[in-house]
PDBQT receptor file of N, H, CA, C and O in Angstrom, charges set to zero:
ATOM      1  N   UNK A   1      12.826  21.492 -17.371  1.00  0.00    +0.000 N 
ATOM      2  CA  UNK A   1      13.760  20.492 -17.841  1.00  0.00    +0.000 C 
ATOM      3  C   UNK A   1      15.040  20.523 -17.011  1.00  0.00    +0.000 C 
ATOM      4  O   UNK A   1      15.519  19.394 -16.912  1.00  0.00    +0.000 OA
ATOM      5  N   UNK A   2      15.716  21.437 -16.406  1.00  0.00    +0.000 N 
ATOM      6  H   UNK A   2      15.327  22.354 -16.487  1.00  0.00    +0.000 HD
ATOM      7  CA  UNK A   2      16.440  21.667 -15.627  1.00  0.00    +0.000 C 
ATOM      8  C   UNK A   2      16.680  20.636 -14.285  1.00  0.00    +0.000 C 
ATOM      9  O   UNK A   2      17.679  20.058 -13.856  1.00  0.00    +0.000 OA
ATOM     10  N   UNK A   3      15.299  20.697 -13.855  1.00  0.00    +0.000 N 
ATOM     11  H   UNK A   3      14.488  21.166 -14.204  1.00  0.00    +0.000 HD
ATOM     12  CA  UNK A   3      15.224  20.009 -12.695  1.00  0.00    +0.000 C 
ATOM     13  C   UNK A   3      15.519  18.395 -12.733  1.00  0.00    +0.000 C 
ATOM     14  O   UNK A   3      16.118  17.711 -11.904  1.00  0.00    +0.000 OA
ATOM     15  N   UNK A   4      14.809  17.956 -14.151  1.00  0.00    +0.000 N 
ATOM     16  H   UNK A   4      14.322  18.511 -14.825  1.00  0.00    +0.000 HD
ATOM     17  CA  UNK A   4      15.074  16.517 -14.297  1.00  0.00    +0.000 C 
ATOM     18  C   UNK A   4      16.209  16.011 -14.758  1.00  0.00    +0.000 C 
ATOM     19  O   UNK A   4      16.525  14.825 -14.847  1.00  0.00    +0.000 OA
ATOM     20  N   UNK A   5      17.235  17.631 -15.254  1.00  0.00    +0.000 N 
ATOM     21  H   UNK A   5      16.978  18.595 -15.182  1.00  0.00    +0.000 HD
ATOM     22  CA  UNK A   5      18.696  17.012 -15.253  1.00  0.00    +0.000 C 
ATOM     23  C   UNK A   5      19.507  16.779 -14.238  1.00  0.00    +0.000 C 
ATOM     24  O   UNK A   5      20.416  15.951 -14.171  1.00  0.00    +0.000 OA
ATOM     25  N   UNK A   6      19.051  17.739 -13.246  1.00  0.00    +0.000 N 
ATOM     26  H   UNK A   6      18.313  18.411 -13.300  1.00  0.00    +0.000 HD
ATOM     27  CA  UNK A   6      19.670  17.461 -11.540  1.00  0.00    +0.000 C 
ATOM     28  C   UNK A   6      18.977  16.220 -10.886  1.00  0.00    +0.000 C 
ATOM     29  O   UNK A   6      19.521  15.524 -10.028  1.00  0.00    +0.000 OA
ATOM     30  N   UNK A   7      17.592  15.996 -11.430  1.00  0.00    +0.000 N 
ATOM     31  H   UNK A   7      17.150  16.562 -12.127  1.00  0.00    +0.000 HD
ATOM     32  CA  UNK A   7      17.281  15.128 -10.185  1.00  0.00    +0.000 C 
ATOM     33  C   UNK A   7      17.666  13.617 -10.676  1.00  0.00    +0.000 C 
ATOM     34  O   UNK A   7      17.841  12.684  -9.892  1.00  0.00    +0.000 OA
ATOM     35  N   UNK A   8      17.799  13.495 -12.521  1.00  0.00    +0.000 N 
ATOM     36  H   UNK A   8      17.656  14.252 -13.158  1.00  0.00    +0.000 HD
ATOM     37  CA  UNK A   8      18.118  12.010 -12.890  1.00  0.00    +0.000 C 
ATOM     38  C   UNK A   8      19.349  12.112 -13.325  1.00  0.00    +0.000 C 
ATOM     39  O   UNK A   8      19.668  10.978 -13.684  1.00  0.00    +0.000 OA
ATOM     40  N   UNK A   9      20.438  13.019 -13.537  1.00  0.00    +0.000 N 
ATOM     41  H   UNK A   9      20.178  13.940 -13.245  1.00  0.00    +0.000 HD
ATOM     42  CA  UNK A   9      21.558  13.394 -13.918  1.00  0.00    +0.000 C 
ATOM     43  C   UNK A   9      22.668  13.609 -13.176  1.00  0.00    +0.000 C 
ATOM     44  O   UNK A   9      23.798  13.253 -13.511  1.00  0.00    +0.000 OA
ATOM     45  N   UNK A  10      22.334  14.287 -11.992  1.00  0.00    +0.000 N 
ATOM     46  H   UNK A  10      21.416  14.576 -11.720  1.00  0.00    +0.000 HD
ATOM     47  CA  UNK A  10      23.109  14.806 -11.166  1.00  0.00    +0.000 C 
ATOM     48  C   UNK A  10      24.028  16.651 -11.597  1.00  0.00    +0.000 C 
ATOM     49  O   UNK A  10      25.084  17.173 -11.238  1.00  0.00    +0.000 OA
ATOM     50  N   UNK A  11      23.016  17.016 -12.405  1.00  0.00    +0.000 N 
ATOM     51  H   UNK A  11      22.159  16.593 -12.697  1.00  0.00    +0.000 HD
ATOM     52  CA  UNK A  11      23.572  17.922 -12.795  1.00  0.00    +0.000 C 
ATOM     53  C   UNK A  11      23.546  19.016 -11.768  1.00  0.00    +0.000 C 
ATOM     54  O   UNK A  11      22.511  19.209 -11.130  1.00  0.00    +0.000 OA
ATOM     55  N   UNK A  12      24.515  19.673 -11.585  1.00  0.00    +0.000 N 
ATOM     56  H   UNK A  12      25.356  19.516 -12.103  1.00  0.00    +0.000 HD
ATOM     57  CA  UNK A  12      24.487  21.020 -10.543  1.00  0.00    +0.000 C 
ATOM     58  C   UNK A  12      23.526  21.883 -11.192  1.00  0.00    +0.000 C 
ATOM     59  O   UNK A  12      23.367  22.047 -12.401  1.00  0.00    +0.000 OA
ATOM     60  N   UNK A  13      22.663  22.620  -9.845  1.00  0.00    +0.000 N 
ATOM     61  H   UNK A  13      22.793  22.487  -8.862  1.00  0.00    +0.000 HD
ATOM     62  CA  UNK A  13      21.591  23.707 -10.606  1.00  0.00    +0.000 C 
ATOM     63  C   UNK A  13      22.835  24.785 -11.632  1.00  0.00    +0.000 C 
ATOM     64  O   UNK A  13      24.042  24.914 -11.426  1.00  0.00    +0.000 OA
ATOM     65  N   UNK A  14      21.786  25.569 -12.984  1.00  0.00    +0.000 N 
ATOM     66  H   UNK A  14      20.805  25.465 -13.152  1.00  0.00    +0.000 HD
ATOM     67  CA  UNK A  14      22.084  26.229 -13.554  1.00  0.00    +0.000 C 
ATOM     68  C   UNK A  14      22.884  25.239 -14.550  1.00  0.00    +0.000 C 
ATOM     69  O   UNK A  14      22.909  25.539 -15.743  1.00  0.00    +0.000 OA
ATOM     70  N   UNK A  15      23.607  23.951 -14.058  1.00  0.00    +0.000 N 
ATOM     71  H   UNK A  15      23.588  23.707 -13.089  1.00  0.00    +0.000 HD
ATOM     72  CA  UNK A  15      24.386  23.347 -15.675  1.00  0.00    +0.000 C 
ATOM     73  C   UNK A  15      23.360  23.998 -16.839  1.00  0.00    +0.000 C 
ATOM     74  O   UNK A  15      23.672  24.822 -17.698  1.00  0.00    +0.000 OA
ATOM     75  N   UNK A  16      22.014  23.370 -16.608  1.00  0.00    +0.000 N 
ATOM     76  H   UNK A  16      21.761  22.700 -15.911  1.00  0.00    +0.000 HD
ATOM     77  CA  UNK A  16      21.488  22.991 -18.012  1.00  0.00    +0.000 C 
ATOM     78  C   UNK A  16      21.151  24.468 -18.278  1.00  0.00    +0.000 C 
ATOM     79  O   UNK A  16      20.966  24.803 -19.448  1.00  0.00    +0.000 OA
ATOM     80  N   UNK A  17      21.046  25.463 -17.209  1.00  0.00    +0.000 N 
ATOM     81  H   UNK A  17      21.196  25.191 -16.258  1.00  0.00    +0.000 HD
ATOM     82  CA  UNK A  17      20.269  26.434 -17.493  1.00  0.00    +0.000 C 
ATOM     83  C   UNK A  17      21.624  27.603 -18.340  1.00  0.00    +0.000 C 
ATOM     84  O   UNK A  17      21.337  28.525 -19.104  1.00  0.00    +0.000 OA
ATOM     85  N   UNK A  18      22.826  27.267 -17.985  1.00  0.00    +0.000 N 
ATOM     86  H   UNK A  18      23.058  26.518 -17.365  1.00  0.00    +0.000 HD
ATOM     87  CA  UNK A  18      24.082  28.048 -18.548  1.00  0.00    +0.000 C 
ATOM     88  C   UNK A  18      24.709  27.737 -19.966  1.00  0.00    +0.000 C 
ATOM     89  O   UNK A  18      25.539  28.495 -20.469  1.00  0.00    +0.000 OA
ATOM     90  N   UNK A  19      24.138  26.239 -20.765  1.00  0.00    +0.000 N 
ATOM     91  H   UNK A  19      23.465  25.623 -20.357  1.00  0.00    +0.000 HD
ATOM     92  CA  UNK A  19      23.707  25.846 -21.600  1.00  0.00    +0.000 C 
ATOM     93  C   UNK A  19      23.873  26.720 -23.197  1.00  0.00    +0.000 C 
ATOM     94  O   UNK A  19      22.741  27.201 -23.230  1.00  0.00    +0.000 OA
ATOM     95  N   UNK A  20      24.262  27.004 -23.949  1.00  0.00    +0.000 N 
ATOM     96  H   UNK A  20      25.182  26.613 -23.923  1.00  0.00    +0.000 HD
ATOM     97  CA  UNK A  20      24.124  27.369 -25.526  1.00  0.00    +0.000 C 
ATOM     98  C   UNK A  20      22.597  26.534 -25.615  1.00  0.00    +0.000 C 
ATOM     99  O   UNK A  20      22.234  25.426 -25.222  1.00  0.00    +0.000 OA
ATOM    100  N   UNK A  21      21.900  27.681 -26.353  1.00  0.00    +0.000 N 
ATOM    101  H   UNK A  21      22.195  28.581 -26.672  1.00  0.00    +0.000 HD
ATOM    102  CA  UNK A  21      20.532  27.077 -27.021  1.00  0.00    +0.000 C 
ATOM    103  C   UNK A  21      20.472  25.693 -27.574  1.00  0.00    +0.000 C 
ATOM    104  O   UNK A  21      19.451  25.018 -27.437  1.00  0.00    +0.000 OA
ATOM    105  N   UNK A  22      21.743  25.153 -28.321  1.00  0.00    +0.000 N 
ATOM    106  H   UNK A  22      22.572  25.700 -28.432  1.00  0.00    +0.000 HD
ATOM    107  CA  UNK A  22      21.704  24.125 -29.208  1.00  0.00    +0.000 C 
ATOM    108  C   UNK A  22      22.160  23.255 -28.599  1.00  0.00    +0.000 C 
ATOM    109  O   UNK A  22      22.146  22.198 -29.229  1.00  0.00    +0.000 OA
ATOM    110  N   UNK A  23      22.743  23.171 -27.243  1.00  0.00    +0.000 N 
ATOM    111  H   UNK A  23      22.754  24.030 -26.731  1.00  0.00    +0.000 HD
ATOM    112  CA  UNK A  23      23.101  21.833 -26.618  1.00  0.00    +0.000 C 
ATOM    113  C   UNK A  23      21.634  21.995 -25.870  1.00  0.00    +0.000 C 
ATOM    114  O   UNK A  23      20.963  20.984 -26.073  1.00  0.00    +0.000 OA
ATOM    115  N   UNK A  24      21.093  22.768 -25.236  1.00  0.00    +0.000 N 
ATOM    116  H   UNK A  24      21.639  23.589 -25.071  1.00  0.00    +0.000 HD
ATOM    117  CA  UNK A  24      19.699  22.663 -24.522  1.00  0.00    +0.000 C 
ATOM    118  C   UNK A  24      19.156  22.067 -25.165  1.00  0.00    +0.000 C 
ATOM    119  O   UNK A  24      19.095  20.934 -24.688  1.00  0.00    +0.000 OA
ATOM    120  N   UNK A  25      18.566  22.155 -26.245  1.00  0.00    +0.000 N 
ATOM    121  H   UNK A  25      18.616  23.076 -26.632  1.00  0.00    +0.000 HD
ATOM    122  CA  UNK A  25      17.915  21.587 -27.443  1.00  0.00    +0.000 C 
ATOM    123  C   UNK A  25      18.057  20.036 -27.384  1.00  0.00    +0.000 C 
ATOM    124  O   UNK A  25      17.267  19.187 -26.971  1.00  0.00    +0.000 OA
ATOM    125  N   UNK A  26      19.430  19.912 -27.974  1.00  0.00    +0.000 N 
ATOM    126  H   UNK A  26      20.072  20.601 -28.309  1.00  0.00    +0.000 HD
ATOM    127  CA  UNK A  26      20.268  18.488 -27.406  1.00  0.00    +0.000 C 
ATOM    128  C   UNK A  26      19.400  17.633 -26.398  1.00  0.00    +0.000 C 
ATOM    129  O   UNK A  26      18.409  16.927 -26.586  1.00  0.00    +0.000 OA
ATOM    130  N   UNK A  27      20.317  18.033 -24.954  1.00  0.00    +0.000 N 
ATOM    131  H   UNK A  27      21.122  18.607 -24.802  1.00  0.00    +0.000 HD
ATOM    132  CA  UNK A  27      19.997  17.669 -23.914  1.00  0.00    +0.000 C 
ATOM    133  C   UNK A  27      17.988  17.372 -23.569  1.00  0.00    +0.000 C 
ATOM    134  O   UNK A  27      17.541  16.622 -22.701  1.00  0.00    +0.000 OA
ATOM    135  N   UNK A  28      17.181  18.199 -24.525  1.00  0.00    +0.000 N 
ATOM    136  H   UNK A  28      17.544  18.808 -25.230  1.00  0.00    +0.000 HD
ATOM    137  CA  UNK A  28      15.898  18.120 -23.597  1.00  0.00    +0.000 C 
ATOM    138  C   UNK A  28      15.729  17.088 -24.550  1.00  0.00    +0.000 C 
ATOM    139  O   UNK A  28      15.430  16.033 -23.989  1.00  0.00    +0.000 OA
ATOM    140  N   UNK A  29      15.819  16.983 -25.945  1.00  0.00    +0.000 N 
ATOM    141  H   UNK A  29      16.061  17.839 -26.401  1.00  0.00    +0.000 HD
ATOM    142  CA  UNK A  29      15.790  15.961 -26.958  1.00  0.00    +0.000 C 
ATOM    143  C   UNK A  29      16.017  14.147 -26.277  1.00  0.00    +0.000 C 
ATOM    144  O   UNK A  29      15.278  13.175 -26.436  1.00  0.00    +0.000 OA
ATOM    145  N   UNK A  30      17.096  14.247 -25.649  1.00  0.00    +0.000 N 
ATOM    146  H   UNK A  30      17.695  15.036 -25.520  1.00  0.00    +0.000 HD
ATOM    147  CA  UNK A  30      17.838  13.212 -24.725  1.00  0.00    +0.000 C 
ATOM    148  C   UNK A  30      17.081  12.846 -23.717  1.00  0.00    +0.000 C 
ATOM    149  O   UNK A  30      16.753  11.665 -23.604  1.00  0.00    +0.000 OA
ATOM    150  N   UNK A  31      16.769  13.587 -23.016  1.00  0.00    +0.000 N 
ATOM    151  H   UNK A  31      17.036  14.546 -23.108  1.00  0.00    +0.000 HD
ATOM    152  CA  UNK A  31      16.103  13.743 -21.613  1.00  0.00    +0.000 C 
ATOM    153  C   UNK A  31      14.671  12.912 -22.244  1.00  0.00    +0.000 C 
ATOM    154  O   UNK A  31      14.452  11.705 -22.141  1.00  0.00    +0.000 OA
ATOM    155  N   UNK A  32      14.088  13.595 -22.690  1.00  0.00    +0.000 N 
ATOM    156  H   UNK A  32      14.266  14.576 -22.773  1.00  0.00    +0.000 HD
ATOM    157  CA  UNK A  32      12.060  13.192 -23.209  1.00  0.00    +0.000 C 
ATOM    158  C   UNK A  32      12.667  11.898 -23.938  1.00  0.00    +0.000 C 
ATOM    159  O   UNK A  32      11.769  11.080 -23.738  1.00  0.00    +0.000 OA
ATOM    160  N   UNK A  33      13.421  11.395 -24.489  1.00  0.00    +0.000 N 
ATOM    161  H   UNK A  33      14.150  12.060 -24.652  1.00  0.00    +0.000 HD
ATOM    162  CA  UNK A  33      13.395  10.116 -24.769  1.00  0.00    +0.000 C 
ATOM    163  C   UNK A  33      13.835   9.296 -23.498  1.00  0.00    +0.000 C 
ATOM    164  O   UNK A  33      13.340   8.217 -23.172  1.00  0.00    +0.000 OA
ATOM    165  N   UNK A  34      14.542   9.765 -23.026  1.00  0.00    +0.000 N 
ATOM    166  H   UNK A  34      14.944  10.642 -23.291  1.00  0.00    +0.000 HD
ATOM    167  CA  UNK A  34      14.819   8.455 -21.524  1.00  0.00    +0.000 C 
ATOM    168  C   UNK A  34      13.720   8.143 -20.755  1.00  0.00    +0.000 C 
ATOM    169  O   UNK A  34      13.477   7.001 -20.365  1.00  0.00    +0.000 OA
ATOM    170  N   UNK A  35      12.673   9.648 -20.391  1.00  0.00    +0.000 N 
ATOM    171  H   UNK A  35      12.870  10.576 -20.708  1.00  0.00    +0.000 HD
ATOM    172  CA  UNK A  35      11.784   9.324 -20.093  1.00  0.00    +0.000 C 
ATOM    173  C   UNK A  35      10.117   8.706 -20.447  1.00  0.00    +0.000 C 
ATOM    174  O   UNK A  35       9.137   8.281 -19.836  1.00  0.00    +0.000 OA
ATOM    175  N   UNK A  36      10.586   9.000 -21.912  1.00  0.00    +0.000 N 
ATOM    176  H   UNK A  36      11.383   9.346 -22.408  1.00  0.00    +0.000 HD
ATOM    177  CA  UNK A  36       9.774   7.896 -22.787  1.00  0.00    +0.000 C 
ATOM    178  C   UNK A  36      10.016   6.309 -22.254  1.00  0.00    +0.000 C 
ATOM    179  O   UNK A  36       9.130   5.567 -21.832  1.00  0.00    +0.000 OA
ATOM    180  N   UNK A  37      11.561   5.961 -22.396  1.00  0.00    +0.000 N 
ATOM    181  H   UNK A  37      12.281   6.564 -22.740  1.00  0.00    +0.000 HD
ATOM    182  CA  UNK A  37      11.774   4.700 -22.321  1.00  0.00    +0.000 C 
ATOM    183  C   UNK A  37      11.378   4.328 -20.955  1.00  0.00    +0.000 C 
ATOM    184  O   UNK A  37      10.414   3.564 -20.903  1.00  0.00    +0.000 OA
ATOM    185  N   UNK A  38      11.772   4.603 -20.108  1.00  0.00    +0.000 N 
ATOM    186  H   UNK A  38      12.555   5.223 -20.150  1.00  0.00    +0.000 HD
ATOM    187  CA  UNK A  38      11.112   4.492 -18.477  1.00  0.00    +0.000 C 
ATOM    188  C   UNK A  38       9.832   4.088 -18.296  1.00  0.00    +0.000 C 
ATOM    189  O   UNK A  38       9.346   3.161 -17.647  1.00  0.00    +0.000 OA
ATOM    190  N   UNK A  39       9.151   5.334 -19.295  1.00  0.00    +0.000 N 
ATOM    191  H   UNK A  39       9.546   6.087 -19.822  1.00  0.00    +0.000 HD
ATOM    192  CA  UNK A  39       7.240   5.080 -18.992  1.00  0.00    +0.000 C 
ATOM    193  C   UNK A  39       6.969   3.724 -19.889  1.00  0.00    +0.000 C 
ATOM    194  O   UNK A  39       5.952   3.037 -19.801  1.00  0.00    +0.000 OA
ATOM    195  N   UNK A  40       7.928   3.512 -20.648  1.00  0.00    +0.000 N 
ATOM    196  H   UNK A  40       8.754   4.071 -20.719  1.00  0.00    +0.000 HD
ATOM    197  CA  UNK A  40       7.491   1.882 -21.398  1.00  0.00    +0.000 C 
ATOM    198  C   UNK A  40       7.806   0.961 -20.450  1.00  0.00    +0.000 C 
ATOM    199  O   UNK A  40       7.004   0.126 -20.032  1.00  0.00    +0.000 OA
ATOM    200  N   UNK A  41       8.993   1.075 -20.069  1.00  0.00    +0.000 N 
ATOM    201  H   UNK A  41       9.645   1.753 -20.408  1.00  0.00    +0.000 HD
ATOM    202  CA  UNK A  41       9.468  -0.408 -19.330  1.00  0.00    +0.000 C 
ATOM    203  C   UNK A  41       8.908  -0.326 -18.124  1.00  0.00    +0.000 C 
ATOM    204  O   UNK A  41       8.991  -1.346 -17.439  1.00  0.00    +0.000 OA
ATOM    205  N   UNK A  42       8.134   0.975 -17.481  1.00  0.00    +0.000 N 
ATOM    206  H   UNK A  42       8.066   1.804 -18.038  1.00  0.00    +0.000 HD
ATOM    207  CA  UNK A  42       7.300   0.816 -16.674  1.00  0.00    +0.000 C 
ATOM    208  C   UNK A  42       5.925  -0.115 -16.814  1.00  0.00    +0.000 C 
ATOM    209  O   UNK A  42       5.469  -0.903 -15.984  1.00  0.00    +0.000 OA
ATOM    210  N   UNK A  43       5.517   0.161 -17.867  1.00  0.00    +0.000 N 
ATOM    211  H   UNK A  43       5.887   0.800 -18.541  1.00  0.00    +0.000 HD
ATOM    212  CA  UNK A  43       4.257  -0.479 -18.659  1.00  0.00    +0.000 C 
ATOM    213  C   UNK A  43       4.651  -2.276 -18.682  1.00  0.00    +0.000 C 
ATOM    214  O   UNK A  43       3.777  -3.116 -18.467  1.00  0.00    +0.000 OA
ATOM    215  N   UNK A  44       5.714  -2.542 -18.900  1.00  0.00    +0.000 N 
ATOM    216  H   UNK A  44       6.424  -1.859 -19.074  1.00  0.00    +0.000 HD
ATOM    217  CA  UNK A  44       6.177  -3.815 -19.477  1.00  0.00    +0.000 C 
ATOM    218  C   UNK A  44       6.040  -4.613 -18.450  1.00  0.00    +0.000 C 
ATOM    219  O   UNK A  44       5.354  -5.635 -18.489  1.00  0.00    +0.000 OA
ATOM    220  N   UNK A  45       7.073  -3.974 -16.832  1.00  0.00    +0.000 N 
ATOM    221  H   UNK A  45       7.630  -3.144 -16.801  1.00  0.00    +0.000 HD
ATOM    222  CA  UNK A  45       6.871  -4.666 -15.676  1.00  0.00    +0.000 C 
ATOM    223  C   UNK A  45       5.062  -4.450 -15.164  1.00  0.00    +0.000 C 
ATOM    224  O   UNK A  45       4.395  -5.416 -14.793  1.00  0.00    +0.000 OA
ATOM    225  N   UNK A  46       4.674  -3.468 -15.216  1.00  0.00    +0.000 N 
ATOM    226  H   UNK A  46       5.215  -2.684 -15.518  1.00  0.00    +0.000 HD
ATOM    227  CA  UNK A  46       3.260  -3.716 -14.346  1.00  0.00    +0.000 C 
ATOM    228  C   UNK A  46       2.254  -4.838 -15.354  1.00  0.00    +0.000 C 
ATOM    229  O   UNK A  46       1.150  -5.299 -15.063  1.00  0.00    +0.000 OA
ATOM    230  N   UNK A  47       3.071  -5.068 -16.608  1.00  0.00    +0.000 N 
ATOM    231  H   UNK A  47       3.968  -4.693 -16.845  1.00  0.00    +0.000 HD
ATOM    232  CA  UNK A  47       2.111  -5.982 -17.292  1.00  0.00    +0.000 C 
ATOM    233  C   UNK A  47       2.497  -7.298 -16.516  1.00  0.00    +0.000 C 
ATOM    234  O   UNK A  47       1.753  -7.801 -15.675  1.00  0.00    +0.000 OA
ATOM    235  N   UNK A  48       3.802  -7.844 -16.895  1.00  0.00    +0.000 N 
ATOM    236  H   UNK A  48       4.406  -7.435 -17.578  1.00  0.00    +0.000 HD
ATOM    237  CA  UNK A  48       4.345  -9.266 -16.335  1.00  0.00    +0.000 C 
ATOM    238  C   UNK A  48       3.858  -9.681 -14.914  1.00  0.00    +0.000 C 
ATOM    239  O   UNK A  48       3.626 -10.781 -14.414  1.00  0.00    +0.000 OA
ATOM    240  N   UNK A  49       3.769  -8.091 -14.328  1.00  0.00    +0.000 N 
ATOM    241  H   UNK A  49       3.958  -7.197 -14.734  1.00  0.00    +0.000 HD
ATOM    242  CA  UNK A  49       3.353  -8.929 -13.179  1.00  0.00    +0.000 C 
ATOM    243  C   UNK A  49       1.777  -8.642 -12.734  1.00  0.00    +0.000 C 
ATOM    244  O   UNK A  49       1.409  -8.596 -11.560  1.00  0.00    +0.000 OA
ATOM    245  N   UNK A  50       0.985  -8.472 -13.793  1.00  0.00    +0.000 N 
ATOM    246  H   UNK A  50       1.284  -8.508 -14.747  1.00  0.00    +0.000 HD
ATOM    247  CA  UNK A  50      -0.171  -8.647 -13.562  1.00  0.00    +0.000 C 
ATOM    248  C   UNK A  50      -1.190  -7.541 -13.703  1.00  0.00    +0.000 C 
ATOM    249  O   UNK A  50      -2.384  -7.600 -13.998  1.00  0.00    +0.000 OA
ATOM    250  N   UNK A  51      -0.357  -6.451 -13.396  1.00  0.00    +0.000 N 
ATOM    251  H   UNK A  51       0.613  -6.403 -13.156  1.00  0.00    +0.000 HD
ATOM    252  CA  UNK A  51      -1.520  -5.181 -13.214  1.00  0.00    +0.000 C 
ATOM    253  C   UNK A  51      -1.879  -4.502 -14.522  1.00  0.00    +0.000 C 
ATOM    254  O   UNK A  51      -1.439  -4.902 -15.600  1.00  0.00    +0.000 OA
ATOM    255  N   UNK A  52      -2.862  -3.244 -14.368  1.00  0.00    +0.000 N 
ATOM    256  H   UNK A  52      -3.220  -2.919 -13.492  1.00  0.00    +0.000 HD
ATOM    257  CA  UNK A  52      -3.260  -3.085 -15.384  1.00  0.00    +0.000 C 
ATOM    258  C   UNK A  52      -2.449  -2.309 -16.375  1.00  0.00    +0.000 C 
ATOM    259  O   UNK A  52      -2.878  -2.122 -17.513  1.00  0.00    +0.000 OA
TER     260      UNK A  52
């Protein structure tokens, strides 16, 4: 989870990893829903425009 806060966040390595348990918690909570929403509106465009 770390990595996908630096690579879609811009977080410096170790932010997420220097973290209190309960903002980690937080943050991965946050994170798996954005990338929920992504894999939908991914779904939405490959529909409109045709694919499967």
């Amino acid at each position: 989870m770390d990595y996908l806060h630096y690579r879609f966040k811009n977080w410096k390595p170790f932010e997420y990893m220097s973290l209190p348990e309960g903002q980690k918690r937080i943050a991965r909570v946050y994170m798996r829903q954005e990338l929920k929403e992504k894999e939908e509106r991914n779904k939405e465009i490959q529909k409109a425009v045709g694919g499967s």
